[in-house]
C-alpha positions in Angstrom: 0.0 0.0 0.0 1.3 3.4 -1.1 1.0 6.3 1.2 -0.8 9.7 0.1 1.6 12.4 -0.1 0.7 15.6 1.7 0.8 18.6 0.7 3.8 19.8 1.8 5.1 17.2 0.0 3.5 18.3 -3.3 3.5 22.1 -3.2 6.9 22.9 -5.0 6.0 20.7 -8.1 2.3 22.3 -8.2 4.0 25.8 -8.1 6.5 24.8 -10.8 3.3 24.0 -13.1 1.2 26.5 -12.1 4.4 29.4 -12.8 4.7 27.9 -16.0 1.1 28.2 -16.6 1.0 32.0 -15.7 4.1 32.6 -17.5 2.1 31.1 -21.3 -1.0 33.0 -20.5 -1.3 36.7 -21.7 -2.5 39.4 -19.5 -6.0 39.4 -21.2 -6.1 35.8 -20.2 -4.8 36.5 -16.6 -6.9 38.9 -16.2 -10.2 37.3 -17.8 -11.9 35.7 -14.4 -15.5 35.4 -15.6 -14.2 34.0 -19.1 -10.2 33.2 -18.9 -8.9 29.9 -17.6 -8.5 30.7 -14.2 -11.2 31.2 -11.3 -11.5 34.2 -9.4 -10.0 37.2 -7.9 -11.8 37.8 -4.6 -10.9 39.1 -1.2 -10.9 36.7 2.1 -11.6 38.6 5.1 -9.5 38.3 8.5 -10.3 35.3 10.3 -12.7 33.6 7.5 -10.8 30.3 8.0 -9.9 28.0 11.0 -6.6 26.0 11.4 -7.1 22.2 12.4 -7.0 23.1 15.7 -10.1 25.7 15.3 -8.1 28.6 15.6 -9.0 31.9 13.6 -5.2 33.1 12.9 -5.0 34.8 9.3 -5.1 38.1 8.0 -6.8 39.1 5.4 -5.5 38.6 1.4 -6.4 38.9 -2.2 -7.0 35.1 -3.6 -6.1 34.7 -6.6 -7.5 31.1 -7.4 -6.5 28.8 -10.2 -8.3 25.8 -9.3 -10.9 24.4 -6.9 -12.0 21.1 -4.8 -9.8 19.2 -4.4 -7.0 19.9 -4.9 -6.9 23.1 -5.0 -4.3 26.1 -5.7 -4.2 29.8 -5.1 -2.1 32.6 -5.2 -2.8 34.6 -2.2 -1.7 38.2 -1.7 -1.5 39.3 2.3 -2.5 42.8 3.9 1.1 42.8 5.3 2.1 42.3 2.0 3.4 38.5 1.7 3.0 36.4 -1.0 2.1 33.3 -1.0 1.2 30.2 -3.1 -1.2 28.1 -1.2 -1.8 24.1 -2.9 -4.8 22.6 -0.3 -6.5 19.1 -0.6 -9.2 18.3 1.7 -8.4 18.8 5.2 -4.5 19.2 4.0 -2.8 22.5 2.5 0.6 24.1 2.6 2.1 27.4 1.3 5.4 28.9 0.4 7.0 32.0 -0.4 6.8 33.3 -3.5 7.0 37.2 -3.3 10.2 38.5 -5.5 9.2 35.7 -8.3 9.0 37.6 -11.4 6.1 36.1 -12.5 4.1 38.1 -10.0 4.6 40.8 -11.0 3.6 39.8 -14.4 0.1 39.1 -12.5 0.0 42.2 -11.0 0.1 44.4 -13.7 -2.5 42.2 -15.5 -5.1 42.1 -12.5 -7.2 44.7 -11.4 -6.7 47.1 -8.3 -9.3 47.0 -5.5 -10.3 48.8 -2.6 -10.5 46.0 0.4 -13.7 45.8 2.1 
């Protein structure tokens, strides 16, 4: 019997595919949410989300989310301004650094600006 890998285990491969992916797609399609290839841009307020021990311990961010269920991966901008890439599979999730990539800032400039709520 092979065990699952977690994803901690799995997070730096998903981010190699998923960089690769934003680095193809043009900004029209980056930018596209209701029509492009990727999901949403939405805000997630303070606290929306408990750790496995029930806890309320995140701030706010931008989500930018690429896919959904599981698994699924998001690129998630913080109020403090990190960066993170988030990969999360039912009950399981990691998420690494990846503010300074240049890719980001290829996402910036194609996404829209927002006022948080």
């Amino acid at each position: 019997m092979t065990k699952k890998l977690k994803c901690k285990d799995l997070i730096q491969d998903e981010w190699a595919k998923t960089r690769q992916d934003l680095n193809r797609s043009t900004d029209e399609e980056l930018a596209d949410i209701k029509h492009g290839k990727f999901l949403s841009y939405d805000y997630v307020k303070a606290n929306t989300f408990a750790n496995n021990r029930g806890e309320h311990t995140h701030e706010g961010y931008w989500r930018y989310q690429m896919s959904w269920g599981g698994a699924q991966d998001e690129i998630r901008f913080y109020d403090n301004d990190k960066i993170t890439y988030a990969y999360l599979d039912w009950g399981d999730g990691a998420e690494i650094d990846i503010k300074g990539e240049p890719v980001i800032d290829k996402l910036l400039m194609a996404l829209p600006t927002h006022e948080i709520y």
